[in-house]
C-alpha positions as CSV (number, residue, x, y, z in Angstrom):
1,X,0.0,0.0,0.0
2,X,1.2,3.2,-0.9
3,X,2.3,5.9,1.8
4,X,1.2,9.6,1.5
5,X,5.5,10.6,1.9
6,X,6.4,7.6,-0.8
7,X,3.9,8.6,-3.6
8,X,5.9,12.6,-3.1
9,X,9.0,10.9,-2.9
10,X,8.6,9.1,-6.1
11,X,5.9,9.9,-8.3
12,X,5.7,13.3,-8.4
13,X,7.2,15.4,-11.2
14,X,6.9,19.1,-9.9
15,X,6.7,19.8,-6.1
16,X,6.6,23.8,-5.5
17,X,5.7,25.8,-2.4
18,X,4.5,29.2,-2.7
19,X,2.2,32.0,-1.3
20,X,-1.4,31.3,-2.7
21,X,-4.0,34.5,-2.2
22,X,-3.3,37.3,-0.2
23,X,-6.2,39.6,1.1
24,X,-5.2,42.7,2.9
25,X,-7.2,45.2,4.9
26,X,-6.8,48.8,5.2
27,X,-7.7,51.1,8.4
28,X,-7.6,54.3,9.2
29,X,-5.9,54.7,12.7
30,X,-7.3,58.3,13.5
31,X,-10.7,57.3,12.8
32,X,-11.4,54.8,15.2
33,X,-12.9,56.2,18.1
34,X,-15.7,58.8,18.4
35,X,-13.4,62.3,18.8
36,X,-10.9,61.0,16.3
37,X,-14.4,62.0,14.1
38,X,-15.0,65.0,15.4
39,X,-11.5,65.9,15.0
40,X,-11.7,64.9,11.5
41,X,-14.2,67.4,10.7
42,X,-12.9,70.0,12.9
43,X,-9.4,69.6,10.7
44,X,-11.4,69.8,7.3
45,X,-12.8,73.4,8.4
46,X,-16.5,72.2,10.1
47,X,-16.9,74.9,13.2
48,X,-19.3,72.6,14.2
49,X,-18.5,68.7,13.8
50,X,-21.7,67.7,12.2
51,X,-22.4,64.3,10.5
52,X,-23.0,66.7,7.6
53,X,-19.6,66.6,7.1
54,X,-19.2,63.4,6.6
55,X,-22.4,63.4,4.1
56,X,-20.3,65.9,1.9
57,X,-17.1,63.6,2.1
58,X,-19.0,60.6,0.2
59,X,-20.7,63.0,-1.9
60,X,-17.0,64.1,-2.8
61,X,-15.4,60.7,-3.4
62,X,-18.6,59.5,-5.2
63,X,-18.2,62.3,-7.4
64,X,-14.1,61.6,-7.7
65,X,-15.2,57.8,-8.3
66,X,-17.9,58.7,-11.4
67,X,-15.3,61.1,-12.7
68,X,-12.1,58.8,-12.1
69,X,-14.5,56.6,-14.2
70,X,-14.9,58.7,-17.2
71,X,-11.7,59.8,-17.5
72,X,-10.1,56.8,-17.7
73,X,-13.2,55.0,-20.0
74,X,-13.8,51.9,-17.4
75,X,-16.3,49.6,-17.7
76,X,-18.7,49.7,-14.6
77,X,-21.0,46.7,-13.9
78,X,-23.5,46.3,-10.9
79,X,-23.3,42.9,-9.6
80,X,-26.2,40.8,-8.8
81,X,-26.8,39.1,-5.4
82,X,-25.0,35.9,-5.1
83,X,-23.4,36.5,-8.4
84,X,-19.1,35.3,-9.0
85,X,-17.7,38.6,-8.8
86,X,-14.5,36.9,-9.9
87,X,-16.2,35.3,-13.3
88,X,-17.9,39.1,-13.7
89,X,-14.2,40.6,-13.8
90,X,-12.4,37.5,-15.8
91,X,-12.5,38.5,-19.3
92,X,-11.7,42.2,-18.9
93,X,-8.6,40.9,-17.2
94,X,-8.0,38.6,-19.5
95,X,-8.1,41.4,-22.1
96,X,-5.7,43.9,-20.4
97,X,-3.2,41.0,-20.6
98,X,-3.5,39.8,-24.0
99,X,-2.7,43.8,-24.8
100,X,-0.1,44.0,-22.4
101,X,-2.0,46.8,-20.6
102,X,-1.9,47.8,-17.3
103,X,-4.3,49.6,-15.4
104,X,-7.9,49.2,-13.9
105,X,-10.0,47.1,-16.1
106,X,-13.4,47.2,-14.6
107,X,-15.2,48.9,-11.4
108,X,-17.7,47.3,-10.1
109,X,-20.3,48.1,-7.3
110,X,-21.8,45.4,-5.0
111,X,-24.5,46.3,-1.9
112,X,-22.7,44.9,1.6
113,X,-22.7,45.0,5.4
114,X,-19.7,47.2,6.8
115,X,-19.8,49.1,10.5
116,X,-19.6,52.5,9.7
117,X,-20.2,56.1,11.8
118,X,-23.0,57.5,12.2
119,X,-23.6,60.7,13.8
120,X,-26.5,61.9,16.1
121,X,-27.9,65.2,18.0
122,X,-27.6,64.7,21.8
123,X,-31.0,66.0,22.6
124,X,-30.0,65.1,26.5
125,X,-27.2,67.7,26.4
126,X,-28.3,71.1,27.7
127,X,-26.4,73.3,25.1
128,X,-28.4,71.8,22.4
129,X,-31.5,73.9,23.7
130,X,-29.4,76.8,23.6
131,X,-28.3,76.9,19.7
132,X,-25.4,74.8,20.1
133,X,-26.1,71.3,19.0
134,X,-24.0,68.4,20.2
135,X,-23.2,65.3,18.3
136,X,-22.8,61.5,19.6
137,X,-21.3,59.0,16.9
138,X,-21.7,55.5,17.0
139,X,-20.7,52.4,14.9
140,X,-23.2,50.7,13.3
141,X,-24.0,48.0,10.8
142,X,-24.7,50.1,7.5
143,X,-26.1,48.1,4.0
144,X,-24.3,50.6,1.4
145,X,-22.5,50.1,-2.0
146,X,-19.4,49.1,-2.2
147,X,-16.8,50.0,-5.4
148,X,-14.4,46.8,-6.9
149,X,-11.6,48.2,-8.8
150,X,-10.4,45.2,-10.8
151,X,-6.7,46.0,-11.6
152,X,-4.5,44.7,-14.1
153,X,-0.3,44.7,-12.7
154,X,2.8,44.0,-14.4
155,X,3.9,42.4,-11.3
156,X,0.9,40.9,-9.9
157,X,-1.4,40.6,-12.4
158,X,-4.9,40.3,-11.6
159,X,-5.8,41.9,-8.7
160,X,-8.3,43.7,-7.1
161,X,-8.7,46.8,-4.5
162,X,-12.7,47.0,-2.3
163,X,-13.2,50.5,-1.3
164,X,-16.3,51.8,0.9
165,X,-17.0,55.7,1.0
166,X,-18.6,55.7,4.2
167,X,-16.6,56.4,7.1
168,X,-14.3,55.2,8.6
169,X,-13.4,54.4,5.1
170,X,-12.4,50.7,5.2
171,X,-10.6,49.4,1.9
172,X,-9.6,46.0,0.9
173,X,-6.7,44.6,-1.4
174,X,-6.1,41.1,-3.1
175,X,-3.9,40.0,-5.0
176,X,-2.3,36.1,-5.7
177,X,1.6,34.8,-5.2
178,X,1.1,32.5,-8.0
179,X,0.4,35.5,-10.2
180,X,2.8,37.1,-9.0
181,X,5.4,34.1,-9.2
182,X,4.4,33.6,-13.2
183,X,5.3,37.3,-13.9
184,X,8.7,36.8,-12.4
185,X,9.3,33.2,-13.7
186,X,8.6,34.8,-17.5
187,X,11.1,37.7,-16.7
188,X,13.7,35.3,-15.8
189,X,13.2,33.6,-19.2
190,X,12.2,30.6,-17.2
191,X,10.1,28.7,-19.3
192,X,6.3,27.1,-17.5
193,X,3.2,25.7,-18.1
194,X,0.7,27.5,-15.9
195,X,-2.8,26.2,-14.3
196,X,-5.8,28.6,-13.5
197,X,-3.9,28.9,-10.2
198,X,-0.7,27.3,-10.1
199,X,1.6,25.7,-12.3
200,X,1.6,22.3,-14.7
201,X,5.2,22.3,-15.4
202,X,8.5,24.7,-14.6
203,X,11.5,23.9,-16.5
204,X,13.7,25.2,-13.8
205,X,11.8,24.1,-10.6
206,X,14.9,24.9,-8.0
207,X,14.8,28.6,-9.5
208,X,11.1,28.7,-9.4
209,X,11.5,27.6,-5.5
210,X,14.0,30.4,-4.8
211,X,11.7,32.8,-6.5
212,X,8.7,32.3,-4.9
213,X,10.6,32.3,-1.1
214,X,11.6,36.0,-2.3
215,X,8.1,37.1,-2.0
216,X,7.7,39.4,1.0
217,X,5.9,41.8,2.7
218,X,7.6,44.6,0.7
219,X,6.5,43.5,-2.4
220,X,3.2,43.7,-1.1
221,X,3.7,47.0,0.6
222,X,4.7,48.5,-2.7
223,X,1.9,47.0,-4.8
224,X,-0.4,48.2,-2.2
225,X,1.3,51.8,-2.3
226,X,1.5,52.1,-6.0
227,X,-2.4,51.6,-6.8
228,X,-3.9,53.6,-3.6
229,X,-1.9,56.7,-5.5
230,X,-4.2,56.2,-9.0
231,X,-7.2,55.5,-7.2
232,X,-9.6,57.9,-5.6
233,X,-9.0,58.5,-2.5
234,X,-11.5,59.3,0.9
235,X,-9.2,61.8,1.9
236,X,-8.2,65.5,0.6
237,X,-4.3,67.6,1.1
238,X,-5.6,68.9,4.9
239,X,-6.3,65.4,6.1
240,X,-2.8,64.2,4.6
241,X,-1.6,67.1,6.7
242,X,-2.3,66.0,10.0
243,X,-1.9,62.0,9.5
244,X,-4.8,60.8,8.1
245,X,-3.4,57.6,6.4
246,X,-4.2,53.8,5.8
247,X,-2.2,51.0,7.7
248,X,-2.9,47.6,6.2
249,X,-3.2,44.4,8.0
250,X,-3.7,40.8,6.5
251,X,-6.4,39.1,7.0
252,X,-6.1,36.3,4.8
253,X,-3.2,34.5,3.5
254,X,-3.4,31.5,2.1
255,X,0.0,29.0,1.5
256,X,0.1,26.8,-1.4
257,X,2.4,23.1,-1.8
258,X,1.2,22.2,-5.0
259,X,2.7,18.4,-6.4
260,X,1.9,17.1,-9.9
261,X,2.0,13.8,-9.7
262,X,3.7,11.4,-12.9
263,X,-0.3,10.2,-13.7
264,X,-3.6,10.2,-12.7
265,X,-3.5,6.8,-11.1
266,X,-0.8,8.4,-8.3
267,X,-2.9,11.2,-7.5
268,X,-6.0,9.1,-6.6
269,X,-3.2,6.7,-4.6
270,X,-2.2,10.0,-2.6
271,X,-5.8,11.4,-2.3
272,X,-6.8,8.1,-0.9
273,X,-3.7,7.7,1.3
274,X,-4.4,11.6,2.4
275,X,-7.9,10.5,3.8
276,X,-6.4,7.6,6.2
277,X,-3.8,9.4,7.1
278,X,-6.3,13.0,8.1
279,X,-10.0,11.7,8.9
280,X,-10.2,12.1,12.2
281,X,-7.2,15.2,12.6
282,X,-10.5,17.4,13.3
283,X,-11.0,16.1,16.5
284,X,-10.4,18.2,19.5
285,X,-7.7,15.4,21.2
286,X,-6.6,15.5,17.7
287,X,-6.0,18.8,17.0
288,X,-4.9,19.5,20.7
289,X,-1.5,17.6,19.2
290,X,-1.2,19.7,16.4
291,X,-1.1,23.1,18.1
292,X,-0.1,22.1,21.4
293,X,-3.3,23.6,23.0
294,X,-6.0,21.8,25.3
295,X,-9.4,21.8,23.8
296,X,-12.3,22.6,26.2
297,X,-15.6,21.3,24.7
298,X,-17.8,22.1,27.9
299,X,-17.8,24.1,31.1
300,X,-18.4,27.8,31.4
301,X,-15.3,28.5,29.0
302,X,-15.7,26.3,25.9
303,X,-13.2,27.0,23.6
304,X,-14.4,28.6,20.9
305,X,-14.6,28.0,17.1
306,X,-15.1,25.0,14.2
307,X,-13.2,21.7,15.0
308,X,-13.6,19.2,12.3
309,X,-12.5,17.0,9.2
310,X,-14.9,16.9,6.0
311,X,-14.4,14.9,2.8
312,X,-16.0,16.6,0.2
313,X,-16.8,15.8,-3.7
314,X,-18.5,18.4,-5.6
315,X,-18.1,16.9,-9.3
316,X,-14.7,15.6,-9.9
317,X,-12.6,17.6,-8.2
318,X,-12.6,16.0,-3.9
319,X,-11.2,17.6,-1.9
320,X,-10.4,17.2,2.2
321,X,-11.0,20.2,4.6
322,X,-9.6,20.6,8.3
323,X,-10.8,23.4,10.5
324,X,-9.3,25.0,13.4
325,X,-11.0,27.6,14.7
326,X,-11.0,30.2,12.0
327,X,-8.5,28.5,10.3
328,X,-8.3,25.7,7.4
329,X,-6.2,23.7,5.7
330,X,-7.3,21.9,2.1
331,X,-5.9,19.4,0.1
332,X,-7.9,18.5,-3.3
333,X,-6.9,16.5,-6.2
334,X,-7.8,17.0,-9.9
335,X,-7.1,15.6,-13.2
336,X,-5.8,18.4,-15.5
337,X,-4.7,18.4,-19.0
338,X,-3.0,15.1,-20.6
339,X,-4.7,13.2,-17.8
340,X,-1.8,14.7,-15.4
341,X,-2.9,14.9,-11.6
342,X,-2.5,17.4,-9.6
343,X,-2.7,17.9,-5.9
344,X,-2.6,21.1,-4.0
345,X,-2.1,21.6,-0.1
């Protein structure tokens, strides 16, 4: 019988580890808290720190958005409910890089939940009733568009920056290593056979390895930097002034060891071998092993989160799923071209 560490010792033909997707958050550290608002609208020139303020702000980068838009000649689509934003956006990227040209491709606006400020009289405050109104903020669940710029990079390639224009202003970036790692692989005059996401075949697979461990948080910073300069922006010269600015945080990163195994008939031998050897990992005594930390499953301090193991087989392409709190690893196996398997960690 075949061993999950025999069937990668000897019959794969490509073994390559590498960061998969990356999603990245940005915040706005003086806009956290209710009088970093008002002193946000005191700074832009409000004598009186009105949610008004903020009302004109949107109006401003909605405006900035439309005629970023225009200028530029993007596509904009509205996307349905439940609808593949990324099978929306595929083809216009797919354009920009059969031309070879960078820039956004697409904007797209999508309806979704966000905690945002909202601002309030204080009608329990006694220098409201003598012509001096006060205002209370408060975070709270708002349903509002949403704008997707779908971005085209000569580094990354397809990518993707989520910007909301309510306060305080959240945006989102994501990008992929693999993307990224094909961009650099071509540069290098290393020739490849790429998947959808990942590779088929690297003619140098110990420089492709040394490539993709280059990857690091200053490439991202940069890509990051570069786009949030061409795209609009919540914020005008005076906010710049004083430190209004966007630190960015990961919130997803997902790590790829993809193997392509010599045929089909070894990648259902590991997929197989993969199930014995994970089934019950999703346990809590199980787990506990893996990260060395005691599972409490009753009493007054359960610990919290999803603990389990699925097999799952949605057409052809199985895959296996362990859950750790809000963590996950996958491992899926599917038949690509010339009946070469492929599995993916």
């Amino acid at each position: 019988m075949w061993s999950v560490s025999r069937l990668l010792a000897e019959r794969v033909t490509l073994r390559l580890s590498s960061v998969d997707r990356v999603f990245v958050a940005g915040y706005v550290p003086q806009l956290q808290t209710e009088g970093q608002v008002v002193r946000f609208l005191l700074n832009r020139g409000y004598r009186i720190p009105s949610p008004a303020g903020l009302g004109h702000n949107h109006d401003r980068l909605i405006g900035e958005i439309d005629r970023f838009i225009a200028a530029h000649d993007v596509p904009v689509v509205t996307f349905g409910k439940r609808e593949r934003k990324e099978d929306v956006a595929r083809p216009f990227l797919a354009g920009a890089e059969r031309e070879g040209r960078e820039g956004v491709v697409l904007v797209g606006k999508a309806q979704e939940r966000v905690m945002g400020w909202r601002g309030f009289k204080d009608r329990a405050d006694p220098r409201g009733q003598k012509g001096h109104p006060h205002f209370v903020y408060r975070r709270q669940a708002l349903f509002v568009n949403h704008f997707y710029f779908y971005v085209w990079d000569r580094d990354w390639g397809p990518a993707f920056f989520k910007l909301c224009p309510y306060a305080p202003y959240p945006m989102w970036a994501w990008c992929n290593g693999h993307e990224w790692a094909k961009r650099q692989l071509a540069r290098a005059e290393i020739g490849f056979e790429p998947l959808d996401n990942g590779f088929r075949s690297i003619e140098d697979p110990v420089a492709a390895e040394r490539l993709c461990a280059r990857l690091s948080a200053d490439h991202l910073r940069r890509f990051v930097a570069k786009w949030t300069r061409v795209l609009p922006s919540a914020f005008v010269d005076i906010d710049a002034e004083v430190g209004c600015r966007y630190d960015w945080s990961v919130r997803q990163l997902e790590m790829s060891d993809t193997a392509v195994f010599d045929r089909p008939v070894s990648g259902r031998a590991w997929f197989e071998a993969a199930i014995r050897d994970h089934l019950d990992l999703g346990r809590p005594e199980k787990v506990a092993l893996v990260f060395d930390r005691h599972i409490r499953r009753r009493g007054k301090h359960p610990t919290p989160g999803r603990f389990a193991t699925e097999v799952i087989t949605p057409g052809v392409d199985p895959h296996i799923q362990v859950r750790y709190r809000a963590s996950k690893v996958k491992a899926y196996f599917k038949v690509v071209m010339a009946g070469v398997a492929a599995g993916e960690g």
